[in-house]
Structures are given as structure tokens and as C-alpha cells.
CHARMM internal coordinates of N, CA and C (Angstrom, degrees):
IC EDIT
DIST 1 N 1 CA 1.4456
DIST 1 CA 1 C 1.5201
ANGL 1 N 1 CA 1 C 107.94
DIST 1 C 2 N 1.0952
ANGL 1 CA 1 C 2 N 110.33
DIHE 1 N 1 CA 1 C 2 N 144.53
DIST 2 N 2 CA 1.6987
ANGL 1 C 2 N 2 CA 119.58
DIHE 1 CA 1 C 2 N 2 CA 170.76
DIST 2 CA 2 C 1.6283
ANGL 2 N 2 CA 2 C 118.89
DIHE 1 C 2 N 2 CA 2 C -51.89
DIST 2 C 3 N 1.4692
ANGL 2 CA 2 C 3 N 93.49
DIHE 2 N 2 CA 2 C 3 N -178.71
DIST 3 N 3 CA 1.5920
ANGL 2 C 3 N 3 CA 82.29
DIHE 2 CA 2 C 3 N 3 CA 163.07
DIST 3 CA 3 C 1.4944
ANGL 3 N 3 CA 3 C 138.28
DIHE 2 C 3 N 3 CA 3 C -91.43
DIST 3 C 4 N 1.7766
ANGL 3 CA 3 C 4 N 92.99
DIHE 3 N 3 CA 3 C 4 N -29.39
DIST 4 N 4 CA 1.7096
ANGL 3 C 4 N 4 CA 101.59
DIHE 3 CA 3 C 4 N 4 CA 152.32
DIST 4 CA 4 C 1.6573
ANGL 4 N 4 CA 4 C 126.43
DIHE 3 C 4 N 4 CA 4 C -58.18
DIST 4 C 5 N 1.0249
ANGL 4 CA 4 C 5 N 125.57
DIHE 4 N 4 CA 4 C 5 N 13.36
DIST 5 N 5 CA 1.6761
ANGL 4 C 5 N 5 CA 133.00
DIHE 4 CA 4 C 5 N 5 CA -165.17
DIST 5 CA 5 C 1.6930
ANGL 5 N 5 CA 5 C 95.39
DIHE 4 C 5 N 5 CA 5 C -61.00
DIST 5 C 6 N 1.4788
ANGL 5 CA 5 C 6 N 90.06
DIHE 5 N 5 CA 5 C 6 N -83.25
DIST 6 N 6 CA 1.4418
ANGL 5 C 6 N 6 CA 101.37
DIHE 5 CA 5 C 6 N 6 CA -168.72
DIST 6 CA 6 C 1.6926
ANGL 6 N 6 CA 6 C 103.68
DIHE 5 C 6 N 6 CA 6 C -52.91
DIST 6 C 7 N 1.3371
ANGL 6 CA 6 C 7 N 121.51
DIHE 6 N 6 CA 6 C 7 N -69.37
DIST 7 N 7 CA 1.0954
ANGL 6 C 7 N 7 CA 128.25
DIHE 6 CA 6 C 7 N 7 CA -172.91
DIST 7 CA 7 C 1.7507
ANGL 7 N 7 CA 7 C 118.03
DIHE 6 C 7 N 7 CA 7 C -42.43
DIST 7 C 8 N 1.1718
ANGL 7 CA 7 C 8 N 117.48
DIHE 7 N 7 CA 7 C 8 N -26.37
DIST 8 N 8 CA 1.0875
ANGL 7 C 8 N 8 CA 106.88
DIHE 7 CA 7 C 8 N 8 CA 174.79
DIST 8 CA 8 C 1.3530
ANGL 8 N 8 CA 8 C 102.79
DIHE 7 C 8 N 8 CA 8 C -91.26
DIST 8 C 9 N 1.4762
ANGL 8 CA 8 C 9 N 126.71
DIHE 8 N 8 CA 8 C 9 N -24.77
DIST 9 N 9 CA 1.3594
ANGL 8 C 9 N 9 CA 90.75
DIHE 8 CA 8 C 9 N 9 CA 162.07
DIST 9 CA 9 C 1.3423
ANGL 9 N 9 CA 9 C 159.32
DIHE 8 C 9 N 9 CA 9 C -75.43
DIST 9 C 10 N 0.9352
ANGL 9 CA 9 C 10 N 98.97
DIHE 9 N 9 CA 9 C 10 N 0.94
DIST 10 N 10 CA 1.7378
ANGL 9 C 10 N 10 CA 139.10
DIHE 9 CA 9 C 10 N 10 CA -162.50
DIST 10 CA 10 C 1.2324
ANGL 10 N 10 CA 10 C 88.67
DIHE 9 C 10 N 10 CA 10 C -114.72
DIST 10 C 11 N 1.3913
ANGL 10 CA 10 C 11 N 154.33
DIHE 10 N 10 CA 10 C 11 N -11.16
DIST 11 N 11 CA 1.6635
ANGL 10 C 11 N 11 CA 144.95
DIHE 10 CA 10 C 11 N 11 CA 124.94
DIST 11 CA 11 C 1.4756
ANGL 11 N 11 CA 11 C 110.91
DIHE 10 C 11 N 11 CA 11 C -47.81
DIST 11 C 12 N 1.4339
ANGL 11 CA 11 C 12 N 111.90
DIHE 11 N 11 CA 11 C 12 N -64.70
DIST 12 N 12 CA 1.4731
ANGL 11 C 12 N 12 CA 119.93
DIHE 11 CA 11 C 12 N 12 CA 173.64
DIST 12 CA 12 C 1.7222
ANGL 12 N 12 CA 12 C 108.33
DIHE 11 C 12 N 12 CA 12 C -33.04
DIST 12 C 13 N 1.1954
ANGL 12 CA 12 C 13 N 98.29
DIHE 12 N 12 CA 12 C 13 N -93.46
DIST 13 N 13 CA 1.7804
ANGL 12 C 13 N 13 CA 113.80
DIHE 12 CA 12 C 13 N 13 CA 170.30
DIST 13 CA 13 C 1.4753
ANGL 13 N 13 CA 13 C 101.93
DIHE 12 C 13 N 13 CA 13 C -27.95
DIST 13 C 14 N 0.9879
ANGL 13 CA 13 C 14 N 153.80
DIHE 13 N 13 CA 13 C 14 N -44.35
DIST 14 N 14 CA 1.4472
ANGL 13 C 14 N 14 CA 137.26
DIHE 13 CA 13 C 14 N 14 CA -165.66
DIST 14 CA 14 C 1.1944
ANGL 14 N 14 CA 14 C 104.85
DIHE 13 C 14 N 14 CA 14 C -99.81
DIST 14 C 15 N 1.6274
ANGL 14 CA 14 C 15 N 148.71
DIHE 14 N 14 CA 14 C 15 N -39.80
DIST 15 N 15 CA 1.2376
ANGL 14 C 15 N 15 CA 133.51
DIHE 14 CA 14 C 15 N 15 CA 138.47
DIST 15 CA 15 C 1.6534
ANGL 15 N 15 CA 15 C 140.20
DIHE 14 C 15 N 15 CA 15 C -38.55
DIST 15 C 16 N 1.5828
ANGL 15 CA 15 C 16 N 96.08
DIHE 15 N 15 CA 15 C 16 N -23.46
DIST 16 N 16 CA 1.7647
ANGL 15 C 16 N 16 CA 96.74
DIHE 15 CA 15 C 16 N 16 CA 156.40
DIST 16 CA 16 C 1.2484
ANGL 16 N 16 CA 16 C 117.91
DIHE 15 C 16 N 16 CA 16 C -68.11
DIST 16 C 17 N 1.7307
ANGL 16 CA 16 C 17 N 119.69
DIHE 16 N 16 CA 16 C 17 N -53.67
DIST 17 N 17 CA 1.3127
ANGL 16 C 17 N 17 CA 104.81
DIHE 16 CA 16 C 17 N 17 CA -168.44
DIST 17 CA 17 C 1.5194
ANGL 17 N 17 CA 17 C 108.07
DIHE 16 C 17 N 17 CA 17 C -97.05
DIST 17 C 18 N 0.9468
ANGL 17 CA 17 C 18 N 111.63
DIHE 17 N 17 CA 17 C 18 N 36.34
DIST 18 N 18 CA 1.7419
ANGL 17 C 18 N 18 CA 111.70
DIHE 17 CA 17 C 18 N 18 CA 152.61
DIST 18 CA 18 C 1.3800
ANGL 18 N 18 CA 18 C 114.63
DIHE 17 C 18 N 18 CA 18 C -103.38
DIST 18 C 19 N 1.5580
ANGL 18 CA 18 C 19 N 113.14
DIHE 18 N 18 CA 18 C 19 N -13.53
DIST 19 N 19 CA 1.5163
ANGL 18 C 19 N 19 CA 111.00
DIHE 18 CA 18 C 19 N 19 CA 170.66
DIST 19 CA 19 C 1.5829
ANGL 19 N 19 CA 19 C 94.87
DIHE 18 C 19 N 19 CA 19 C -106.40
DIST 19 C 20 N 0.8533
ANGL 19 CA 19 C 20 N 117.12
DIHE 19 N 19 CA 19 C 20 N 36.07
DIST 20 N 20 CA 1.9346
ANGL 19 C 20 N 20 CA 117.06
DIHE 19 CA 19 C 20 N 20 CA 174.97
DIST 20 CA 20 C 1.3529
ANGL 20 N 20 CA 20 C 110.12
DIHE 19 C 20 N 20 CA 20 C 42.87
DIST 20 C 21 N 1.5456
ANGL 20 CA 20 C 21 N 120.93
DIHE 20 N 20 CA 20 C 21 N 53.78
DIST 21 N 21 CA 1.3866
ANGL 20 C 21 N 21 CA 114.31
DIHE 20 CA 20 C 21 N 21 CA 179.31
DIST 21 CA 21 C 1.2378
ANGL 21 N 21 CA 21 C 128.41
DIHE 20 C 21 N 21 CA 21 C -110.48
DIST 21 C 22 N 1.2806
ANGL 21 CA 21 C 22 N 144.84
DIHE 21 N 21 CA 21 C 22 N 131.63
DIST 22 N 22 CA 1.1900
ANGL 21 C 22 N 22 CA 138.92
DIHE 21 CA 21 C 22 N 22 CA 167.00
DIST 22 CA 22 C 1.5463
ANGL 22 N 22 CA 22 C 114.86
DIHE 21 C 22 N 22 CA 22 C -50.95
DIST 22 C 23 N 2.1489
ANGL 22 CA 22 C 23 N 112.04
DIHE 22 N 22 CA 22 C 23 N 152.77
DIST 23 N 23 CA 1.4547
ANGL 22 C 23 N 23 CA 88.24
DIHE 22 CA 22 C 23 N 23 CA 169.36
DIST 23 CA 23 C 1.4416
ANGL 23 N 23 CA 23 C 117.10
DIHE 22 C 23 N 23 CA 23 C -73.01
DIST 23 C 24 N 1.6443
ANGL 23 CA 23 C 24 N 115.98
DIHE 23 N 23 CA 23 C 24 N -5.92
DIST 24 N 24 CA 1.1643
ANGL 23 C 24 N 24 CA 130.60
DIHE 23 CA 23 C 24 N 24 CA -178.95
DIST 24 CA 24 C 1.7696
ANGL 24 N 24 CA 24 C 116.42
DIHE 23 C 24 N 24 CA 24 C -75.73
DIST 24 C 25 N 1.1803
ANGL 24 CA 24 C 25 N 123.16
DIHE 24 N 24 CA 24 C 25 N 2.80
DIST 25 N 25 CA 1.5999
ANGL 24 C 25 N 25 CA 141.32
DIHE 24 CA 24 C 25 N 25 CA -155.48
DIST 25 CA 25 C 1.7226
ANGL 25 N 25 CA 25 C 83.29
DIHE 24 C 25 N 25 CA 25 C -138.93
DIST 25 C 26 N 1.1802
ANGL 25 CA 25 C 26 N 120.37
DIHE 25 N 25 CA 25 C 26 N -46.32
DIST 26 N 26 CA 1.2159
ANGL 25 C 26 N 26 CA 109.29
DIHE 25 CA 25 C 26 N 26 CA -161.74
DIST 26 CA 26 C 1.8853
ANGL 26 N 26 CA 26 C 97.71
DIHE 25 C 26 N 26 CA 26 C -69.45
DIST 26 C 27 N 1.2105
ANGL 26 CA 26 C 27 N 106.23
DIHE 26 N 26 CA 26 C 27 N -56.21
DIST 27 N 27 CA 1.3577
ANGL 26 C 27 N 27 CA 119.21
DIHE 26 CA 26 C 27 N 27 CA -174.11
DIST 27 CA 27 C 1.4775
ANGL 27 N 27 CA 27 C 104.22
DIHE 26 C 27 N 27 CA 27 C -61.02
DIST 27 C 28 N 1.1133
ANGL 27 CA 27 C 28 N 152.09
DIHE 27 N 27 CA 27 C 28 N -6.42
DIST 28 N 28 CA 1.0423
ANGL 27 C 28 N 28 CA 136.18
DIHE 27 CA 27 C 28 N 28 CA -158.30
DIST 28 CA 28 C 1.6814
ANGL 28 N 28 CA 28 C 89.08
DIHE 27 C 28 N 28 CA 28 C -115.62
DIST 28 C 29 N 1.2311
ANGL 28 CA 28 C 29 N 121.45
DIHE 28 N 28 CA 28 C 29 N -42.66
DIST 29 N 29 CA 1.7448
ANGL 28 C 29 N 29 CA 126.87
DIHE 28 CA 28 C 29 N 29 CA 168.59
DIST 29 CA 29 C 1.6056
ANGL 29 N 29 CA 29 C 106.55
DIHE 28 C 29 N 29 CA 29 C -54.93
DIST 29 C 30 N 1.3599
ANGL 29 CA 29 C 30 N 116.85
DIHE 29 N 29 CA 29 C 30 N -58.81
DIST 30 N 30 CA 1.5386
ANGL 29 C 30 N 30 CA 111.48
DIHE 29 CA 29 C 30 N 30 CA 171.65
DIST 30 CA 30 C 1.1841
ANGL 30 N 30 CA 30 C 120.32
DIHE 29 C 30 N 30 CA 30 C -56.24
DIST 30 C 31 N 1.1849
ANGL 30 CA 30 C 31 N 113.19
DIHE 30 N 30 CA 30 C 31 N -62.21
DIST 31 N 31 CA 1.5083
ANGL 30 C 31 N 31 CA 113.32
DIHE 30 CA 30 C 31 N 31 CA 172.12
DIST 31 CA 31 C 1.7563
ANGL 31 N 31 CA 31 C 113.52
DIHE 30 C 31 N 31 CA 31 C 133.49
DIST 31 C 32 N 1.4319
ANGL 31 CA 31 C 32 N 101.35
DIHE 31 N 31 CA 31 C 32 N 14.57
DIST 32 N 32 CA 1.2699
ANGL 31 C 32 N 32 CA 117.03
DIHE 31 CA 31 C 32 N 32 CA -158.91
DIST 32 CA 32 C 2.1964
ANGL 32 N 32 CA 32 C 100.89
DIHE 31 C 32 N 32 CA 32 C -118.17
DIST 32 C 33 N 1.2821
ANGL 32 CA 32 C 33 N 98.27
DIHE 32 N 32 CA 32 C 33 N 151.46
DIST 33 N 33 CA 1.8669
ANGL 32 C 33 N 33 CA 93.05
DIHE 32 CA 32 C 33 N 33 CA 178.56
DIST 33 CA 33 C 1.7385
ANGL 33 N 33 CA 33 C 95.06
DIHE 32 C 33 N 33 CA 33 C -72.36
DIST 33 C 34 N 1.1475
ANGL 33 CA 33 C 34 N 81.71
DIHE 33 N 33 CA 33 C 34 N 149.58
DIST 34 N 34 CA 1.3306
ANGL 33 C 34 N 34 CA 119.54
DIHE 33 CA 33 C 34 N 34 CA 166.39
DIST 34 CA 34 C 1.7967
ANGL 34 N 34 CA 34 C 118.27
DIHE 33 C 34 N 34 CA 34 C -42.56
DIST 34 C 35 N 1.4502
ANGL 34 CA 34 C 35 N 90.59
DIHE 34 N 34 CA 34 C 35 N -32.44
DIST 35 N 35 CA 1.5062
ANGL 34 C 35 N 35 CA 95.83
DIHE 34 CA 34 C 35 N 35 CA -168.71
DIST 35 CA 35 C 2.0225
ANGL 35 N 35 CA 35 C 112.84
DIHE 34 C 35 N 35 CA 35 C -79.16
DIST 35 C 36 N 1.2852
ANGL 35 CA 35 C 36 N 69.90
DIHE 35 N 35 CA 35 C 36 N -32.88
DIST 36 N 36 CA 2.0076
ANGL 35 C 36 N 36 CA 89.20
DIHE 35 CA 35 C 36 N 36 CA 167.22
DIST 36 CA 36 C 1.3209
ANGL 36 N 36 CA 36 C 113.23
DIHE 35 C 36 N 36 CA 36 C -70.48
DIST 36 C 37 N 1.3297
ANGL 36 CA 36 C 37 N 128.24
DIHE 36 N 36 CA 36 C 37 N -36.64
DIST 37 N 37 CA 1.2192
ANGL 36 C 37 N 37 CA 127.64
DIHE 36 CA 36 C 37 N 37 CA 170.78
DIST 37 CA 37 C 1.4323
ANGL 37 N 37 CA 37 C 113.12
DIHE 36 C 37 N 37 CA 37 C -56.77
DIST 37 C 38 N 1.4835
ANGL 37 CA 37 C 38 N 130.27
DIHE 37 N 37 CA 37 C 38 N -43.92
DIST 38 N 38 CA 1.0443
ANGL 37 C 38 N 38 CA 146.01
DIHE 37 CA 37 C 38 N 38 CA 178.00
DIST 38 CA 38 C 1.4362
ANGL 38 N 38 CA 38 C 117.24
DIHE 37 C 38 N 38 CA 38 C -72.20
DIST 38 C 39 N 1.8370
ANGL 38 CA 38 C 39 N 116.71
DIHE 38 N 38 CA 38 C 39 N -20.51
DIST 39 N 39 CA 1.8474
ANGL 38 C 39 N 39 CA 126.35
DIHE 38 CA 38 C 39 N 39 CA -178.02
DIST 39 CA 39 C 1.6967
ANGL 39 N 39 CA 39 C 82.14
DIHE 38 C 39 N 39 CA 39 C -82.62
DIST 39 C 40 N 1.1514
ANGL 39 CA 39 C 40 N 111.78
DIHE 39 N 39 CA 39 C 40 N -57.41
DIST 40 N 40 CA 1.5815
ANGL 39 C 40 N 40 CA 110.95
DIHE 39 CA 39 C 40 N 40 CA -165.26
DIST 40 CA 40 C 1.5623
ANGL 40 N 40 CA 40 C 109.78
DIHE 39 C 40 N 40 CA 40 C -61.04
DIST 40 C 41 N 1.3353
ANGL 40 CA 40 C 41 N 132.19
DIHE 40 N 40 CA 40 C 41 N -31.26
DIST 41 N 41 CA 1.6002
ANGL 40 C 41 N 41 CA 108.01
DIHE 40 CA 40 C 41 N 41 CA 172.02
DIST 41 CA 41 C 1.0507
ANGL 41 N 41 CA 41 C 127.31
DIHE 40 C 41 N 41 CA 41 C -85.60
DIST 41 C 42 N 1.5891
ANGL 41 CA 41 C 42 N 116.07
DIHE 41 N 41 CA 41 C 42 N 4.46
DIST 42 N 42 CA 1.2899
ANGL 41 C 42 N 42 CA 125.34
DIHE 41 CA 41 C 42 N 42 CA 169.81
DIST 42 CA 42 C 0.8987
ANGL 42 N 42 CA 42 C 104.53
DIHE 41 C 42 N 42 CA 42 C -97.75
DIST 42 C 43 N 1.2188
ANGL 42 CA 42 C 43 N 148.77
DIHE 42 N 42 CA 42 C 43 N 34.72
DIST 43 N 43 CA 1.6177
ANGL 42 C 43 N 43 CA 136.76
DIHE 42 CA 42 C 43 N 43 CA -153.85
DIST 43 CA 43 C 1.5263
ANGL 43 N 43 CA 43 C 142.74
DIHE 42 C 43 N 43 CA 43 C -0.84
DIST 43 C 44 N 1.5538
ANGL 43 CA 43 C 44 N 84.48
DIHE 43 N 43 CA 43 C 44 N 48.89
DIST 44 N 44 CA 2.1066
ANGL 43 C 44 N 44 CA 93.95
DIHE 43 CA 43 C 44 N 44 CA 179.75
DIST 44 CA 44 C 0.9549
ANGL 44 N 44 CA 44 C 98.41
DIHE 43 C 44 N 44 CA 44 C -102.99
DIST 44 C 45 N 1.6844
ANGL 44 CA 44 C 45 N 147.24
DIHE 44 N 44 CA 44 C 45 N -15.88
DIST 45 N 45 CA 1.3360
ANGL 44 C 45 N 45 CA 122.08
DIHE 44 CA 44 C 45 N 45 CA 162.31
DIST 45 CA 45 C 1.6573
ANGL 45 N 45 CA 45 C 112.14
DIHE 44 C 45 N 45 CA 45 C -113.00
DIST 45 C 46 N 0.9608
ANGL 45 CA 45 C 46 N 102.45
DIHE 45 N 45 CA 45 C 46 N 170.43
DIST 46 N 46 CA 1.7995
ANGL 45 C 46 N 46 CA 120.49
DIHE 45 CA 45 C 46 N 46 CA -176.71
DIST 46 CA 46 C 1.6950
ANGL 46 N 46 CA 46 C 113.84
DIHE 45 C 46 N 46 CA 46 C -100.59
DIST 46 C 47 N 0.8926
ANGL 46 CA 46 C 47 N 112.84
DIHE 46 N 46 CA 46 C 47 N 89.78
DIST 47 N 47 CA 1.9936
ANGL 46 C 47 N 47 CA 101.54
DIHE 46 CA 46 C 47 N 47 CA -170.76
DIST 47 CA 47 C 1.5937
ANGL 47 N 47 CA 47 C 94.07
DIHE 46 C 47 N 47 CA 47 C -54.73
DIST 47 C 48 N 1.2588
ANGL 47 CA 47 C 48 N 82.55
DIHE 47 N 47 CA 47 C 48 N 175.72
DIST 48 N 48 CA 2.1092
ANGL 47 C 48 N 48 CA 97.78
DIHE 47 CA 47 C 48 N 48 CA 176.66
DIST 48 CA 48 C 2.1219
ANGL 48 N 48 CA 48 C 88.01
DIHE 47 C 48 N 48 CA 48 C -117.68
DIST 48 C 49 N 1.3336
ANGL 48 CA 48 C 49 N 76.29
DIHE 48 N 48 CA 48 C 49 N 167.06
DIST 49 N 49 CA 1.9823
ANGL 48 C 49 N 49 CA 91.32
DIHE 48 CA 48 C 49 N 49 CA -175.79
DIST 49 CA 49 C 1.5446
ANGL 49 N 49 CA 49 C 88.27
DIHE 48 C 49 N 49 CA 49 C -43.02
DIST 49 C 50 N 1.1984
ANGL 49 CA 49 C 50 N 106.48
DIHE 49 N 49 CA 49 C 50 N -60.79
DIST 50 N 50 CA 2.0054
ANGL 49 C 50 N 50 CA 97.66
DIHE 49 CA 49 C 50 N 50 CA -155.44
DIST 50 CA 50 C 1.5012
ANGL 50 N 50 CA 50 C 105.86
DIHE 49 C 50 N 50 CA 50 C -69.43
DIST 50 C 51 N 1.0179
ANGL 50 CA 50 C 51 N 129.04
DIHE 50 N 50 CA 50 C 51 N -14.25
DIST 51 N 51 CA 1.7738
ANGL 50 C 51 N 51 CA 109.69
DIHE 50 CA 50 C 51 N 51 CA 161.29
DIST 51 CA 51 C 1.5688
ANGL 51 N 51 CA 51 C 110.37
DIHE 50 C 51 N 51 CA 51 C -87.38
DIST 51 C 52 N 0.7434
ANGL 51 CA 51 C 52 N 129.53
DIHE 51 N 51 CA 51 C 52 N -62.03
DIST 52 N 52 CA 1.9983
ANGL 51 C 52 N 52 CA 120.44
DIHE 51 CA 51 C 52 N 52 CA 155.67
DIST 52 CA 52 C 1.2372
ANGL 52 N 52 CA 52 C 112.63
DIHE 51 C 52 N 52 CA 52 C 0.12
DIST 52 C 53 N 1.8720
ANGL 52 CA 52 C 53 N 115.11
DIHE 52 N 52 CA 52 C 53 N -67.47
DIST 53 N 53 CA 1.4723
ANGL 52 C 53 N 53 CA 126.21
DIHE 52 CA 52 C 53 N 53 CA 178.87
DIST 53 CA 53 C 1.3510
ANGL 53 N 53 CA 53 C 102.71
DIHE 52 C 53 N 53 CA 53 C -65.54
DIST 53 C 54 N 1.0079
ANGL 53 CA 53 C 54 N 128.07
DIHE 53 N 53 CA 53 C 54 N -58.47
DIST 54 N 54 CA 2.0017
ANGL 53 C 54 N 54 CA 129.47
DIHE 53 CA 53 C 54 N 54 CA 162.48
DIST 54 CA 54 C 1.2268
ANGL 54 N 54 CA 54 C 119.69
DIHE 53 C 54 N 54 CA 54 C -33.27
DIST 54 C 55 N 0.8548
ANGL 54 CA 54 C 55 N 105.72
DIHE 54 N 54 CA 54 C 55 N -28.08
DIST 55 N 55 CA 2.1259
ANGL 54 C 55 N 55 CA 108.49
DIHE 54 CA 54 C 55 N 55 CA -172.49
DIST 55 CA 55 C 1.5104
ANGL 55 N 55 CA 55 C 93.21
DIHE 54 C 55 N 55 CA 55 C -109.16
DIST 55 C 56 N 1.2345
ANGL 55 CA 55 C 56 N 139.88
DIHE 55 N 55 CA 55 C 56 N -49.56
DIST 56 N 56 CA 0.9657
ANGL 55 C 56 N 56 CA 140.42
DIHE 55 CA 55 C 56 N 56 CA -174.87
DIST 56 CA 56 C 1.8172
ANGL 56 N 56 CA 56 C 112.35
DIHE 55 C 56 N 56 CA 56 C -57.89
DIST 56 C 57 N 1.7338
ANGL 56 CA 56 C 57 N 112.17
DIHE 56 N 56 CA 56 C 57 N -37.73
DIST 57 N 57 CA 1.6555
ANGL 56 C 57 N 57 CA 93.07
DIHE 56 CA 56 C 57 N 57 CA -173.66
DIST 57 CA 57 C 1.8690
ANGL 57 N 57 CA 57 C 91.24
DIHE 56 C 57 N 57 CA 57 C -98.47
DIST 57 C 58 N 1.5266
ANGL 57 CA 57 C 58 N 99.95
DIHE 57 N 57 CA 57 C 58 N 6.23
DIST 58 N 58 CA 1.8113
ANGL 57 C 58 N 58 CA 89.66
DIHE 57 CA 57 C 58 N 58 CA 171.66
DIST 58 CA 58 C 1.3265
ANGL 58 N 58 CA 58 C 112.98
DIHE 57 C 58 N 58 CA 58 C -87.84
DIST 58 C 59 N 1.2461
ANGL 58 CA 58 C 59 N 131.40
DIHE 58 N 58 CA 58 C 59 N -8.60
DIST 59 N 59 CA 1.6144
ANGL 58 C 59 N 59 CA 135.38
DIHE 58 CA 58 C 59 N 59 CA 175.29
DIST 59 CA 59 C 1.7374
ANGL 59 N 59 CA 59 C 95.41
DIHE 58 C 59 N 59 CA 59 C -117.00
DIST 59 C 60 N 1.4584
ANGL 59 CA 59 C 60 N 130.98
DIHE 59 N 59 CA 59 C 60 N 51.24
DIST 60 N 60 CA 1.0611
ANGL 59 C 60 N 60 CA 131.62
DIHE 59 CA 59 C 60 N 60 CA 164.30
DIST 60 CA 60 C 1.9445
ANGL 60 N 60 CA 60 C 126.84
DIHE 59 C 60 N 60 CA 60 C 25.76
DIST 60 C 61 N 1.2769
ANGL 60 CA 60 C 61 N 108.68
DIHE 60 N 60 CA 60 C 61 N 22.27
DIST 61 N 61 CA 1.4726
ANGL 60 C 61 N 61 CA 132.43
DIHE 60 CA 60 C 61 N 61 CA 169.87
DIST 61 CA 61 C 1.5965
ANGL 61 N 61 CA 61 C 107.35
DIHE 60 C 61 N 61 CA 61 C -105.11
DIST 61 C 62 N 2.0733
ANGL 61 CA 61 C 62 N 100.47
DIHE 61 N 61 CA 61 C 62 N 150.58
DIST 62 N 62 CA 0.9841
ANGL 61 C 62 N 62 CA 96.61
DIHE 61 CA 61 C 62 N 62 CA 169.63
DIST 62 CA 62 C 1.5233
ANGL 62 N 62 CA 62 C 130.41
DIHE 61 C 62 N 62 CA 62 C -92.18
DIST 62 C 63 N 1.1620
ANGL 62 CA 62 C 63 N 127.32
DIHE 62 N 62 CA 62 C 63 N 159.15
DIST 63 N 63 CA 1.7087
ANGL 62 C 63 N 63 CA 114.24
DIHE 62 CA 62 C 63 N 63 CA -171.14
DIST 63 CA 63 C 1.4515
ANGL 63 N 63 CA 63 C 111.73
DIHE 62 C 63 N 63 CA 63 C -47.84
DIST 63 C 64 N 1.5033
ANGL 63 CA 63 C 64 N 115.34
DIHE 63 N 63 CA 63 C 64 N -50.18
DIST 64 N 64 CA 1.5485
ANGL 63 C 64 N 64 CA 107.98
DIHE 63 CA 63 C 64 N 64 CA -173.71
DIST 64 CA 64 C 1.7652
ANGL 64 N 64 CA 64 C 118.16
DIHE 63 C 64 N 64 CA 64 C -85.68
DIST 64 C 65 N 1.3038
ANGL 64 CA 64 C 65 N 82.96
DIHE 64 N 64 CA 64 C 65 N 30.71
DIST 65 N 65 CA 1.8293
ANGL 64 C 65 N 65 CA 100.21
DIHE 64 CA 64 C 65 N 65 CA 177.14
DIST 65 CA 65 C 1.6994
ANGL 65 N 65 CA 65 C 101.99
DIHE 64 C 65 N 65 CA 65 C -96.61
DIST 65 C 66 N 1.7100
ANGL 65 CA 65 C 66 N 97.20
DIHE 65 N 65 CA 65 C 66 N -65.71
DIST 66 N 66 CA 1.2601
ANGL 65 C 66 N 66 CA 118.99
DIHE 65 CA 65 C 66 N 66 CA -155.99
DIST 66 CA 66 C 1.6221
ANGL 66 N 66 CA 66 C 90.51
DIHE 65 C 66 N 66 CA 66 C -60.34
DIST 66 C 67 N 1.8849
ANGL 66 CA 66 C 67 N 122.14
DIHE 66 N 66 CA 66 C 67 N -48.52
DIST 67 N 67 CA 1.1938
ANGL 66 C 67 N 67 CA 108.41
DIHE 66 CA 66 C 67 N 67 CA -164.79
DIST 67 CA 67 C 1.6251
ANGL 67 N 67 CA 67 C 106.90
DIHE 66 C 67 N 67 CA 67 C -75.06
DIST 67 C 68 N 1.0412
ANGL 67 CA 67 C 68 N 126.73
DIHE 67 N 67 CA 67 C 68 N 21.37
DIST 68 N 68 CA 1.7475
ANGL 67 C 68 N 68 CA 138.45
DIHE 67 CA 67 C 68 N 68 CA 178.99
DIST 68 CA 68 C 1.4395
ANGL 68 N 68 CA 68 C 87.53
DIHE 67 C 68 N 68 CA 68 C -91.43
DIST 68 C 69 N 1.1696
ANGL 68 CA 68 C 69 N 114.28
DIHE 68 N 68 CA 68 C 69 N -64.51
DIST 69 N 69 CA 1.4582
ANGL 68 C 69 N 69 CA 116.99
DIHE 68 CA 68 C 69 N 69 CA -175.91
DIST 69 CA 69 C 1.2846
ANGL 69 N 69 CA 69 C 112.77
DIHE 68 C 69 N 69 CA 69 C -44.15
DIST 69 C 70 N 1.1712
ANGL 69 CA 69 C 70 N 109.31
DIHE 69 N 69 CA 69 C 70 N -48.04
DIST 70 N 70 CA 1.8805
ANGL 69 C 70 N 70 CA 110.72
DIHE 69 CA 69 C 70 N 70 CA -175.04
DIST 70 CA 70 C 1.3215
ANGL 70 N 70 CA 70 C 106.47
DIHE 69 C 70 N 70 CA 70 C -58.45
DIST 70 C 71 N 1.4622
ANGL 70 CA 70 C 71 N 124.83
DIHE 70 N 70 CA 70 C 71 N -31.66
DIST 71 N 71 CA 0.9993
ANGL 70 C 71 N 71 CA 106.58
DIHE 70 CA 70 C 71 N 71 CA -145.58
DIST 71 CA 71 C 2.1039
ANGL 71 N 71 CA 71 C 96.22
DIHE 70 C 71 N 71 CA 71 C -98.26
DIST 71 C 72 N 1.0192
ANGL 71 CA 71 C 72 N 76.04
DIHE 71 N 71 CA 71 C 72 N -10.59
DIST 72 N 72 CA 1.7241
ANGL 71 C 72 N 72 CA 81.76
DIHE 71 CA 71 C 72 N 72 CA 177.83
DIST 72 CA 72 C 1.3982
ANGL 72 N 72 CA 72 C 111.82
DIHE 71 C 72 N 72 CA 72 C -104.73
DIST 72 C 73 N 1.0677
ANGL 72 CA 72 C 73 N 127.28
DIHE 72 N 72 CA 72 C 73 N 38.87
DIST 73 N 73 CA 1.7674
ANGL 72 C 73 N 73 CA 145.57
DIHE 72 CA 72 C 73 N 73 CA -167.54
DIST 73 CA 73 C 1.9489
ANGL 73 N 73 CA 73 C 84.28
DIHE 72 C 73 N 73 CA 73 C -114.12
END
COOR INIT
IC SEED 1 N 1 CA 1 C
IC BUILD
């Protein structure tokens, strides 16, 4: 995993529950299971650009916002 792995997920995860979301709410707006939502804030999986852009207009942020966030996690 990179070095944004963890950190972006733990951007992810903290922009869900500031919009009160489930990873199950989250995934269902992205379009992705739930269970991935949950590999990605732990940082065991790596999204690809198009789930980034997926998660990103599903938590109403822009991508080079959210990855600002990561990077300051």
C-alpha cells in the first residue's frame, strides 16, 4: 500500500461520519459493498482513480479536497 493508504482512509471515514453516514449508506451512494468501504478505512485496500471519484462525489467533496485531507491525516 502507498503512503496515502491509511491516511486516506481515515479522510474517507471522517468525512462519512460528519455527513452521518453509514459504510453501508456510504457504499450504496458510491456504488461499491459496504465491506470495501470498511477494507479502505482501514487501509487494506487501495481504491483505483474511479472509486476515489465515486467516494469523493458520494461524500459531496472535491477529489483534490478529500486527497488534501489525506494528506494532512
Amino acid at each position: 500500500m502507498g503512503r496515502l493508504g491509511k491516511p486516506l482512509g481515515r479522510a474517507i471515514r471522517r468525512r462519512r461520519q460528519e455527513l452521518g453516514l453509514s459504510q453501508e449508506a456510504l457504499g450504496l451512494l458510491a456504488e461499491v459493498h459496504w465491506t470495501y468501504i470498511s477494507q479502505l478505512e482501514r487501509g487494506v485496500k487501495s481504491p483505483t482513480l474511479r472509486v476515489i471519484e465515486d467516494l469523493a462525489e458520494a461524500l459531496q467533496i472535491e477529489v483534490s479536497v478529500l486527497m488534501q485531507r489525506a494528506e494532512h491525516e
